[in-house]
C-alpha positions as CSV (number, residue, x, y, z in Angstrom):
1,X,122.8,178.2,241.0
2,X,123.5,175.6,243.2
3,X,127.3,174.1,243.2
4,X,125.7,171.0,243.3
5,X,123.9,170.9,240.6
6,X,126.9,172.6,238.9
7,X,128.7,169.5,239.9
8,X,126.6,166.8,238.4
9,X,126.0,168.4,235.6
10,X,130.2,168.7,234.8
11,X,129.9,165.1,235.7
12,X,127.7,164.2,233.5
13,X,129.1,165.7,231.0
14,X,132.5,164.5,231.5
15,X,130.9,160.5,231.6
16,X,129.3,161.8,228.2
17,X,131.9,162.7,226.8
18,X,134.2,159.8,228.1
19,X,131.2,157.7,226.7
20,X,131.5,159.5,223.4
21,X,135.2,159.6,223.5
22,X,135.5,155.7,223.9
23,X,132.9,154.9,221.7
24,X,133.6,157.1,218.5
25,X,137.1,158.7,218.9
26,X,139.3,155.6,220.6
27,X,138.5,152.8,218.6
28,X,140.1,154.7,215.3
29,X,142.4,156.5,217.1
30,X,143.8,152.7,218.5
31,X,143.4,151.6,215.1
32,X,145.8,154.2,214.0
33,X,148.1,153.7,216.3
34,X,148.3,150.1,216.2
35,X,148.2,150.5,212.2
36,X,151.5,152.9,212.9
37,X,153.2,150.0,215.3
38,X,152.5,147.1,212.4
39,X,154.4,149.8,210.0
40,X,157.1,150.8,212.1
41,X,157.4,146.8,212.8
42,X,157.3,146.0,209.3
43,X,160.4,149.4,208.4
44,X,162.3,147.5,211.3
45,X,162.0,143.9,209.8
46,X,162.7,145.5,206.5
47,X,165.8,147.9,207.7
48,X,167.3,144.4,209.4
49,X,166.8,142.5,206.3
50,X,168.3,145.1,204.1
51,X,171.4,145.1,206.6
52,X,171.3,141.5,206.6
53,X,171.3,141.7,202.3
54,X,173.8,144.5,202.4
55,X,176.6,142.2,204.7
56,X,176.1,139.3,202.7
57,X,176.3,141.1,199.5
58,X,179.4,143.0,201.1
59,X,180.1,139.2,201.5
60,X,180.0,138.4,198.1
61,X,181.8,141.1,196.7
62,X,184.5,140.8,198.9
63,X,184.3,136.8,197.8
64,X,184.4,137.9,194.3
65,X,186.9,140.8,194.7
66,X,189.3,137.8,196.3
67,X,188.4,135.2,193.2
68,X,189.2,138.2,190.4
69,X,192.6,138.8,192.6
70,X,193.3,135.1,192.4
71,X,192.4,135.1,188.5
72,X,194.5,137.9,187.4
73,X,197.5,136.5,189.6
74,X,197.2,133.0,187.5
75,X,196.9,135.3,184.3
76,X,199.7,137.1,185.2
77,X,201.8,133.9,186.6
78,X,200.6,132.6,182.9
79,X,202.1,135.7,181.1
80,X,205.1,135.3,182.9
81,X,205.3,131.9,182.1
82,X,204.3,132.1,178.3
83,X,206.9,135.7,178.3
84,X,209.5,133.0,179.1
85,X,208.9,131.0,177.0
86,X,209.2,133.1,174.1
87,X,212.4,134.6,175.3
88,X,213.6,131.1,175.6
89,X,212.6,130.0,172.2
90,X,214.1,133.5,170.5
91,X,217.4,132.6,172.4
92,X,217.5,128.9,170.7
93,X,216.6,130.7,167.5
94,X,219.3,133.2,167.7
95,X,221.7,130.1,168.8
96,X,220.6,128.3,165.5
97,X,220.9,131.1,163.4
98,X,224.8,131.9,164.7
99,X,225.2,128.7,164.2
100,X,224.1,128.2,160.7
101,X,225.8,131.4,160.4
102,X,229.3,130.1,161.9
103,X,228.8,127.0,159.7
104,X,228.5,129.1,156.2
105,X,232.0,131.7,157.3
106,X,233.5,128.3,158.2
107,X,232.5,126.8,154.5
108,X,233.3,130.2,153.1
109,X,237.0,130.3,154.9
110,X,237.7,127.4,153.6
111,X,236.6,127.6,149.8
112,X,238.7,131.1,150.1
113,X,241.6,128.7,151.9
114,X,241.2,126.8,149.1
115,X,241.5,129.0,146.1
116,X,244.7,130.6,147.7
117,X,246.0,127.6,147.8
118,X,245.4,126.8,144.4
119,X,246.5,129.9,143.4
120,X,250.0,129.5,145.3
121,X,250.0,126.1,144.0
122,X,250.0,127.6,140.8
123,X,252.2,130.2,141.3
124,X,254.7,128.3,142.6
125,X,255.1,125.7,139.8
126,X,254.9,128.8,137.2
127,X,258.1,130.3,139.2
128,X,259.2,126.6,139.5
129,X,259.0,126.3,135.7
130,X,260.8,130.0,135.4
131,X,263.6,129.0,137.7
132,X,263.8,125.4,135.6
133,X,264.5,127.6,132.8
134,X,266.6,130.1,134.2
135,X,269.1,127.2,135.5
136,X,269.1,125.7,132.6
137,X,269.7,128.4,130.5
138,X,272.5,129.4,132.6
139,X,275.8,126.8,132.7
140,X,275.3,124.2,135.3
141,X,277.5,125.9,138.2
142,X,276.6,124.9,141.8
143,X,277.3,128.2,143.0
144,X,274.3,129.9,140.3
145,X,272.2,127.2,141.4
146,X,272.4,128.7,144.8
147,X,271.9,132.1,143.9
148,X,268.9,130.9,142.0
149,X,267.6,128.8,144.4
150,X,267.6,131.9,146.4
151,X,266.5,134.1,144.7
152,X,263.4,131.7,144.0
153,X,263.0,131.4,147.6
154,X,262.7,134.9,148.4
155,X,260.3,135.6,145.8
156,X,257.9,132.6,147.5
157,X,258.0,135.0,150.5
C-alpha cells in the first residue's frame, strides 16, 4: 500500500465526514445550543425579575409593617386617652357621690341636733316646772331658793 494513497484516502474521508458533520450533525447541534442560551437568558431575565419582585415586595412589607406600627401606636395613644378618660369621669362620680353623701350626714346631723334639742328643751321646762313647784311648795326663803336653784343647775349638767 502506498502512503499516498493512504493519505488521500484519510483525507477524503475526513472532508466527508466534515461534509457530513456540517451538514447533518451542526445545524441541530447549534440549534440546541442556541435553544440552551435563549433558556438560560430567559432563567436570568426571570431570576432578576423575581429579585426585583422580592425587594419591592420586601418593600412593601416593610411599608406595611411601618403603617401597622403607626396604627397600633394611635390605637394605643387612643386607649390611653379613652383609659383617662374613664378614670377621670369615675373620680367626678366618686366626688359627687361623697358629696351627696356629705350632704345627707349633714341633714341627718342636724335633724339628730334637732331632736336633742327638743328633747332638752323639754326636759328642761319639765325640771323647770318641778323646781317651780318645789319652791313653791317650800316657804319663800332666799337661801332655799339657792339651794334649789342649784340643785336644778346640777341636774342640767
Amino acid at each position: 500500500m502506498n502512503i499516498g494513497l493512504t493519505m488521500l484516502s484519510q483525507a477524503v474521508a475526513f472532508a466527508i465526514f466534515i461534509w457530513f458533520t456540517v451538514k447533518f450533525i451542526w445545524p441541530p447541534l447549534m440549534k440546541a445550543i442556541e435553544q440552551r442560551q435563549r433558556q438560560i437568558a430567559e432563567g436570568l431575565a426571570a431570576a432578576e425579575r423575581g429579585k426585583q419582585a422580592l425587594e419591592l415586595a420586601a418593600k412593601r412589607a416593610a411599608e406595611e409593617l411601618q403603617r401597622a406600627r403607626v396604627q397600633a401606636g394611635e390605637i394605643i395613644s387612643q386607649a390611653e386617652k379613652r383609659g383617662a378618660a374613664v378614670v377621670e369621669e369615675a373620680k367626678n362620680a366618686a366626688k359627687a357621690e361623697a358629696e351627696r353623701i356629705v350632704i345627707g350626714a349633714k341633714a341627718e346631723i342636724e335633724q339628730e341636733v334637732f331632736r336633742a334639742k327638743e328633747v332638752l328643751r323639754t326636759q328642761v321646762a319639765m325640771l323647770a316646772v318641778t323646781g317651780a313647784e318645789k319652791i313653791l311648795k317650800r316657804e319663800v326663803d332666799a337661801k332655799a331658793h339657792a339651794q334649789l336653784l342649784s340643785g336644778l343647775e346640777a341636774e342640767l349638767r
